[in-house]
C-alpha positions as CSV (number, residue, x, y, z in Angstrom):
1,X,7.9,86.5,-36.5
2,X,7.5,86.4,-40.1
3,X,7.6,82.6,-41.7
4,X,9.4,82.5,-45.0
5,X,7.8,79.8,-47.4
6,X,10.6,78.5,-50.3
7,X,9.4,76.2,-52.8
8,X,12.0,74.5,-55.4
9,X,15.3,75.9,-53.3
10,X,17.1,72.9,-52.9
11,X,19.7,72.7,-49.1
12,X,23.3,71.6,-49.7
13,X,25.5,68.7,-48.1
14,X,26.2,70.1,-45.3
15,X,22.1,71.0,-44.4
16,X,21.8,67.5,-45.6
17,X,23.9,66.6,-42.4
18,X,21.8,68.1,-40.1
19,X,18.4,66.4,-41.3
20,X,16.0,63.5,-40.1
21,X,14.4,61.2,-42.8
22,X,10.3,60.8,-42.0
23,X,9.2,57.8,-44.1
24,X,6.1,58.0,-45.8
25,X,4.9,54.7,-44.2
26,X,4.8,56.8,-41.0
27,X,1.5,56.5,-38.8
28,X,2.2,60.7,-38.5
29,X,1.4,61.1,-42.2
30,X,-2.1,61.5,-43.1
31,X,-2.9,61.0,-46.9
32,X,-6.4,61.4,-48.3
33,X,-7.8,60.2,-51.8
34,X,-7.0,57.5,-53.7
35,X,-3.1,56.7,-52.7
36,X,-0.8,53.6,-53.3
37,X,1.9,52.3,-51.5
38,X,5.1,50.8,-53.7
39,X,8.7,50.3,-52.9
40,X,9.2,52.7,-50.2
41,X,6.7,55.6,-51.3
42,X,3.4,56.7,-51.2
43,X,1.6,57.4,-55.2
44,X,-0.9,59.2,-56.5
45,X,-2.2,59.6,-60.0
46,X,-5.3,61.6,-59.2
47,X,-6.0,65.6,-58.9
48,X,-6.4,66.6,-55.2
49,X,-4.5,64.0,-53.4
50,X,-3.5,65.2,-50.4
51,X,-1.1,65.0,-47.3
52,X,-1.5,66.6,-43.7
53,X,1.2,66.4,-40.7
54,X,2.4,68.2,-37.9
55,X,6.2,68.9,-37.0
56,X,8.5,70.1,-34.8
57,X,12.0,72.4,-36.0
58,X,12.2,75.2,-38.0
59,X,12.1,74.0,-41.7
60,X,10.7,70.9,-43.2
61,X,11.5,69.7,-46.8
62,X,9.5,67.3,-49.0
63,X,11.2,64.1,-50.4
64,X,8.1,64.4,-53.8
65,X,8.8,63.6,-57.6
66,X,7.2,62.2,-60.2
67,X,5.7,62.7,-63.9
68,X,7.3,66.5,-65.1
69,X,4.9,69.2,-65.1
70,X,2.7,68.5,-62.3
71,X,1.9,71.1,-59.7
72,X,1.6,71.0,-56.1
73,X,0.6,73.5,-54.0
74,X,2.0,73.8,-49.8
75,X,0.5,75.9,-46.7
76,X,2.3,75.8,-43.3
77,X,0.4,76.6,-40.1
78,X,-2.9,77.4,-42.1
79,X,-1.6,80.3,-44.2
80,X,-1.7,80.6,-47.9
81,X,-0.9,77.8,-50.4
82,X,2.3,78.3,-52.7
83,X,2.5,76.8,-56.2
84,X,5.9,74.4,-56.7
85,X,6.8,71.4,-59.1
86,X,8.4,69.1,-57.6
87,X,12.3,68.2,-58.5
88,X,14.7,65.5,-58.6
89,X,16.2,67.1,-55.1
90,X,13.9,67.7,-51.9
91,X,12.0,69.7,-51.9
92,X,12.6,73.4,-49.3
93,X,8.3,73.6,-47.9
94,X,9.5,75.9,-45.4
95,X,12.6,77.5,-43.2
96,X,13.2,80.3,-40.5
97,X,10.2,79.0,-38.8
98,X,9.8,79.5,-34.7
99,X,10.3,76.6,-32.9
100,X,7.2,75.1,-31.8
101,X,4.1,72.8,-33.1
102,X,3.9,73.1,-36.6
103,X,1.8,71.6,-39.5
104,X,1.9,71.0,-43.1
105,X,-0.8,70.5,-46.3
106,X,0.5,69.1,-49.4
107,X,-2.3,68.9,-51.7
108,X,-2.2,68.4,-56.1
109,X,-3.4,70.7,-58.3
110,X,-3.2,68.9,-61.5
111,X,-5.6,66.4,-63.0
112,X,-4.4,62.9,-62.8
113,X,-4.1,62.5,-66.4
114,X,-0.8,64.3,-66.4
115,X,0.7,61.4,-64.2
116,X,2.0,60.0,-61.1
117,X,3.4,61.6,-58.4
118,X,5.8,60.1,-55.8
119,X,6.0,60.9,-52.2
120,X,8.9,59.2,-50.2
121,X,8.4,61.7,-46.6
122,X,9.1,64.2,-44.8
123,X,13.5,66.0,-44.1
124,X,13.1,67.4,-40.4
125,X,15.6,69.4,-38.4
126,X,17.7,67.3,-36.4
127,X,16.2,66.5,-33.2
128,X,12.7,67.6,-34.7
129,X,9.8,64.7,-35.1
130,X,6.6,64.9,-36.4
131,X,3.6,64.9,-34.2
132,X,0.3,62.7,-34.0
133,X,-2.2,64.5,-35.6
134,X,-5.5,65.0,-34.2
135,X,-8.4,62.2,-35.5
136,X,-9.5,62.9,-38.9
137,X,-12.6,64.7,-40.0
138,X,-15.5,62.1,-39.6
139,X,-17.4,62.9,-43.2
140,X,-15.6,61.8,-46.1
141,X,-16.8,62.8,-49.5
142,X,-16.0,61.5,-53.1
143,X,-16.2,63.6,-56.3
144,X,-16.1,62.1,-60.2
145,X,-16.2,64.2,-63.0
146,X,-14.4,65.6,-66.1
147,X,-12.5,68.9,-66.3
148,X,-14.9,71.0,-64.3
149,X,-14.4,68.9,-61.7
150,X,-11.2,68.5,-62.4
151,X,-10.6,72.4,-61.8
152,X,-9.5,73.1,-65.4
153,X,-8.9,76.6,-66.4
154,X,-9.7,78.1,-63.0
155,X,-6.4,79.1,-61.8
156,X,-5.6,82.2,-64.1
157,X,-6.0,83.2,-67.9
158,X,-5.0,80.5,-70.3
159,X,-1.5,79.4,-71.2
160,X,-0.1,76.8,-73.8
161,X,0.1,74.3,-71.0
162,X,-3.0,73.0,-70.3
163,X,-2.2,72.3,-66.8
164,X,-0.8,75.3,-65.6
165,X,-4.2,76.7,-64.9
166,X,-5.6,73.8,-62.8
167,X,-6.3,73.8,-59.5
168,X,-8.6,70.5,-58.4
169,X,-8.3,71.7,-54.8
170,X,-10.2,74.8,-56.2
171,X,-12.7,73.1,-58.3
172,X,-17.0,73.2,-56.5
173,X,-16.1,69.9,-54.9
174,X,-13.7,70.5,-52.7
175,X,-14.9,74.4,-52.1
176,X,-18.4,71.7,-51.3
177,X,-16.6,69.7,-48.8
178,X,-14.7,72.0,-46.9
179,X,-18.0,74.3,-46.7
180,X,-19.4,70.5,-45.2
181,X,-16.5,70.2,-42.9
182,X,-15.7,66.9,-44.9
183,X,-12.7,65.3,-46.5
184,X,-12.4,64.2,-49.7
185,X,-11.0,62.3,-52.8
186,X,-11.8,63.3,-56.9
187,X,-11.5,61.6,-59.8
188,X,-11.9,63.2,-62.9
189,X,-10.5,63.0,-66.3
190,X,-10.4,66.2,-68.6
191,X,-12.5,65.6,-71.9
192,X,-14.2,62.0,-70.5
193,X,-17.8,61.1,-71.2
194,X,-20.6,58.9,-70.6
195,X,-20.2,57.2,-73.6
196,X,-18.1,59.3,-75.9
197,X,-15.3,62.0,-74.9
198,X,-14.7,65.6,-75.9
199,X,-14.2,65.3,-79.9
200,X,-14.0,61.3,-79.9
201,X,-15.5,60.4,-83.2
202,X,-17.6,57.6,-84.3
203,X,-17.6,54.5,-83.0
204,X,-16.7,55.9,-79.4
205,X,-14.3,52.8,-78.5
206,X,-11.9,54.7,-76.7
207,X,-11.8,54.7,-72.1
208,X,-15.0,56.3,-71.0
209,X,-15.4,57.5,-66.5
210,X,-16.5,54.1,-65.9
211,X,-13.5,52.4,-67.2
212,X,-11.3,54.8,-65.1
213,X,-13.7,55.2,-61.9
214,X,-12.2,51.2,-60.7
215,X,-8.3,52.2,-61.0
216,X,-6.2,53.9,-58.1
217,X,-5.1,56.2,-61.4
218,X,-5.9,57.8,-63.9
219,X,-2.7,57.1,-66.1
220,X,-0.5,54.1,-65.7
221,X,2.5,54.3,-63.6
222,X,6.0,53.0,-63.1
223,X,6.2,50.2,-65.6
224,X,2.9,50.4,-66.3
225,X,1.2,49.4,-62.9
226,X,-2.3,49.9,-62.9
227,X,-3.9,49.4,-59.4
228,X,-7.4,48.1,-59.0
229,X,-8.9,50.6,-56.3
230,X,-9.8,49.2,-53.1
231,X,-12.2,51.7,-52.1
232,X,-12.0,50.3,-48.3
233,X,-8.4,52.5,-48.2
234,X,-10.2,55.8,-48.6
235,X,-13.7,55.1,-47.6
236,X,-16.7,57.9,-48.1
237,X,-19.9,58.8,-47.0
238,X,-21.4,59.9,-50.7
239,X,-20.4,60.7,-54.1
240,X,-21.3,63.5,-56.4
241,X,-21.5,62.4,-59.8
242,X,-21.0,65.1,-62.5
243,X,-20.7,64.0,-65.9
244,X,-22.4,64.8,-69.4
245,X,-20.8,67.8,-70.5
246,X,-18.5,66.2,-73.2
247,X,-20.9,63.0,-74.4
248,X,-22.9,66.0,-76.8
249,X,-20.3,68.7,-77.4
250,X,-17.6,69.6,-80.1
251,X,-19.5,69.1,-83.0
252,X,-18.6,64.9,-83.7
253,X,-21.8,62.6,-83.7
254,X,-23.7,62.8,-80.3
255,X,-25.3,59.6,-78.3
256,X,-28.8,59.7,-78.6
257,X,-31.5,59.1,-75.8
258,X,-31.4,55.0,-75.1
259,X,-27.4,54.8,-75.8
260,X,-26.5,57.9,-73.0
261,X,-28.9,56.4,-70.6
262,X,-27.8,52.8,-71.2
263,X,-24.3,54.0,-70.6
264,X,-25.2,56.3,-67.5
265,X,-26.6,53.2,-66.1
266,X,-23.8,51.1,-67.0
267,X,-21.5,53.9,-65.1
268,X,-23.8,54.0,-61.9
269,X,-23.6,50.2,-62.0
270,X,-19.7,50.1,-61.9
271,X,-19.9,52.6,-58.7
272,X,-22.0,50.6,-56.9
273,X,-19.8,47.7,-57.2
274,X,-17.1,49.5,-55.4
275,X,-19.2,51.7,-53.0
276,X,-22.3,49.1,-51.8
277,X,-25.0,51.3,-50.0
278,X,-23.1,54.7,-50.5
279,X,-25.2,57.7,-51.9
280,X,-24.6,58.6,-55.8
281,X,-25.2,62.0,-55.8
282,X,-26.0,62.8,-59.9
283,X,-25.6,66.6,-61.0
284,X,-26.8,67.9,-64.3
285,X,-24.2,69.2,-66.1
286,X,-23.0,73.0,-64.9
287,X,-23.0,74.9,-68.2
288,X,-26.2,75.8,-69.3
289,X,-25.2,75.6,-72.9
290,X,-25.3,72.0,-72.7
291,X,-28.4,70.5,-74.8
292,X,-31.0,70.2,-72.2
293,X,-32.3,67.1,-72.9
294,X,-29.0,65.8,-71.3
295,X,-29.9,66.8,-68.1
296,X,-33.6,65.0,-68.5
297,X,-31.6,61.7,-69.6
298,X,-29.3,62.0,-66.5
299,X,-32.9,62.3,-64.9
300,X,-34.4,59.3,-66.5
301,X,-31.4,57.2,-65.5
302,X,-31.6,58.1,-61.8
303,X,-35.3,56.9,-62.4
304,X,-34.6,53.5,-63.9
305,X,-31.8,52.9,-61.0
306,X,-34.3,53.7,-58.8
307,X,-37.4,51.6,-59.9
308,X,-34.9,48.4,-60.0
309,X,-34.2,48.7,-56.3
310,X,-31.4,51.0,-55.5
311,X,-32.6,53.8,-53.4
312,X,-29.5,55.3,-52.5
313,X,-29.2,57.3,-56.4
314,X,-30.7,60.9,-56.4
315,X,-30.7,63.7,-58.8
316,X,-29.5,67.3,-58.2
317,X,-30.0,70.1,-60.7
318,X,-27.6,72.9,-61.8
319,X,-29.9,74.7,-63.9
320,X,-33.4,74.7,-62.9
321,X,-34.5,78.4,-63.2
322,X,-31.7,79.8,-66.2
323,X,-28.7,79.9,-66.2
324,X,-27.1,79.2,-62.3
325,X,-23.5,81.0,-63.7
326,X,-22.5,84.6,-65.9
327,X,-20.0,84.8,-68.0
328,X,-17.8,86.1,-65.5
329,X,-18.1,82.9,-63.8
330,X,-16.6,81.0,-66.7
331,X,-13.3,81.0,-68.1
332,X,-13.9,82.7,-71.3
333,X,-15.9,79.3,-72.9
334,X,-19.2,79.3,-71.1
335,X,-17.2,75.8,-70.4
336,X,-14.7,75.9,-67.8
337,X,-15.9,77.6,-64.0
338,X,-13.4,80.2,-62.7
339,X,-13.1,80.5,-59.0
340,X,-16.2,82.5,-58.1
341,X,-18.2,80.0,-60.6
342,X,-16.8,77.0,-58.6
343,X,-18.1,78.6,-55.5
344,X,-21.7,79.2,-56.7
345,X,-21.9,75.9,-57.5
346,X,-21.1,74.1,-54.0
347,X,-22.9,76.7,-52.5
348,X,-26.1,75.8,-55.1
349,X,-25.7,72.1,-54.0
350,X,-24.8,72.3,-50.8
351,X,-28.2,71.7,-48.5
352,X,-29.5,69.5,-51.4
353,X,-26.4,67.1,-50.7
354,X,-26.2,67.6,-46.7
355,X,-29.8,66.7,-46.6
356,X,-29.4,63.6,-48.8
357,X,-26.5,62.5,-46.4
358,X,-28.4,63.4,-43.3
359,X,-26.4,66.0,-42.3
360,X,-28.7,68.7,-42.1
361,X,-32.7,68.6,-42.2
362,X,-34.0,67.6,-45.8
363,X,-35.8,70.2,-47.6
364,X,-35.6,69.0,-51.1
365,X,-33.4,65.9,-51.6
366,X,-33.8,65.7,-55.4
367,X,-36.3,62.9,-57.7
């Protein structure tokens, strides 16, 4: 039987009639990544945020709104996702389905700089329910970053809106943690740096990662809320630190040597606050382009963190024998990874950072 998947078709009064209400405070709902409960609803304000349930009934509708322009994306019963933006109305996730178990993945493809998104449950058939959903993965993985990890530019060629091609879901950290059979949780900023951002000039006072890396979001939300993150809601077995690309680039005055290392250290300092004991995982930056003395400060810092006592920092490199990605692999600015560029780079990292974790043997866990 062939499963019809509507995003953005709104149901009249009378369908309205014949509906359940499934509130997101339901112990059915599973939500993954940094999340926020306020009056009634579930938040977000990060890319990748995501949602898993299972139901009974034939159609399901999402009761999700928020900050305009944000995508999500929806796959029923494991098929493909679908690209909607969420309305004032519910919104239609699916319809004409056979009756039966189903299940449901809500997940958000756009950066959390664009805003907060609000989830207030689940509209089931009458009569329908949703179902306990099996225990969760047991490896839980964290991934901080700018607009590479953020997944910008890798969903299609270039438009005027920025965010229309971004997919987080599809950026290498997820691709990493679902090759690692792990969930997971990003924050990432487009443009943030160490110590200065993409084309932040001189003297570099504006909101650098480790000012965001402590807040539930990325951008204030309702009224200005701005949630300290408790990192006990959404707890993780490492992190993967990739960061550097914007401190040096764009053509404004660059951080030299002891001020990007200062500031690395100041940013490994603020995740150790929230994560005690938790591996920090630090790429090098993944375009080559990138001055390569970056990559030996990242280096250095790891070092320094290291000789003071915390044993739980390690290095991974992107770069090490050329160039890891083509041309192809980028989205037309030796910058942004496409798809297939996101891929070689969780495959690249991927027994470094399962041997770090203990989940595989270790080969060659990094300096």
């Amino acid at each position: 039987m062939t499963m019809l998947v509507v995003v953005g078709l709104f149901l009249g009064s009378a369908s309205e009639a014949m509906a359940d209400e499934v509130a997101a405070s339901s112990a059915a709902i599973q939500y993954f990544g940094r999340w926020a409960a306020d009056d009634g609803c579930q938040q977000c304000g990060q890319g990748a945020c995501y949602i898993r349930a299972e139901f009974t009934g034939t159609s399901l509708r999402a009761e999700l709104t928020g900050t305009a322009g944000i995508w999500w994306r929806v796959s029923i019963d494991g098929g493909p996702f679908r690209r909607f933006q969420p309305q004032e109305q519910p919104v239609m996730l699916a319809e004409n389905l056979p009756s039966g178990r189903h299940s449901v993945r809500l997940v958000r493809s756009t950066e959390g700089a664009a805003g907060i998104s609000m989830f207030r449950g689940f509209l089931v058939d009458d009569g329908a329910t949703l179902l306990a959903l099996e225990q969760r993965q047991s490896r839980r993985l964290e991934f901080v970053g700018d607009s590479i990890t953020a997944g910008a530019h890798n969903d299609g060629p270039r438009t005027a809106h920025y965010q229309d091609t971004e997919n987080t879901d599809m950026a290498f950290g997820p691709i990493l943690a679902r090759m690692l059979k792990a969930d997971y949780s990003v924050v990432a900023k487009s443009g943030v740096g160490v110590v200065r951002n993409y084309d932040e000039s001189w003297p570099w006072r504006g909101k650098h990662l480790r000012d965001y890396y402590s807040r539930t979001f990325i951008a204030p939300g309702p009224g200005g809320a701005d949630p300290r993150w408790d990192s006990r809601q959404f707890p993780v077995d490492g992190i993967v630190l990739a960061v550097g690309t914007n401190d040096t680039t764009s053509g404004q005055i660059s951080p030299v040597k002891p001020v990007f290392i200062a500031g690395y250290l100041q940013l490994l300092e603020t995740i150790r606050v929230q994560q005690p004991g938790v591996p920090i995982i630090c790429m090098e930056p993944v375009p080559y382009r990138i001055r390569r003395d970056v990559c030996d400060w990242i280096q250095e810092a790891v070092r320094q963190r290291k000789a003071a006592g915390d044993a739980q920092v390690y290095f991974v490199p992107v770069n090490e024998d050329g160039p890891l990605l083509s041309e192809d692999d980028f989205a037309q600015d030796w910058t942004h990874p496409v798809y297939t560029g996101a891929v070689k780079v969780a495959e690249h990292i991927r027994d470094r950072v399962a041997a770090i974790l203990g989940w595989i043997e270790p080969e060659h866990v990094g300096a």
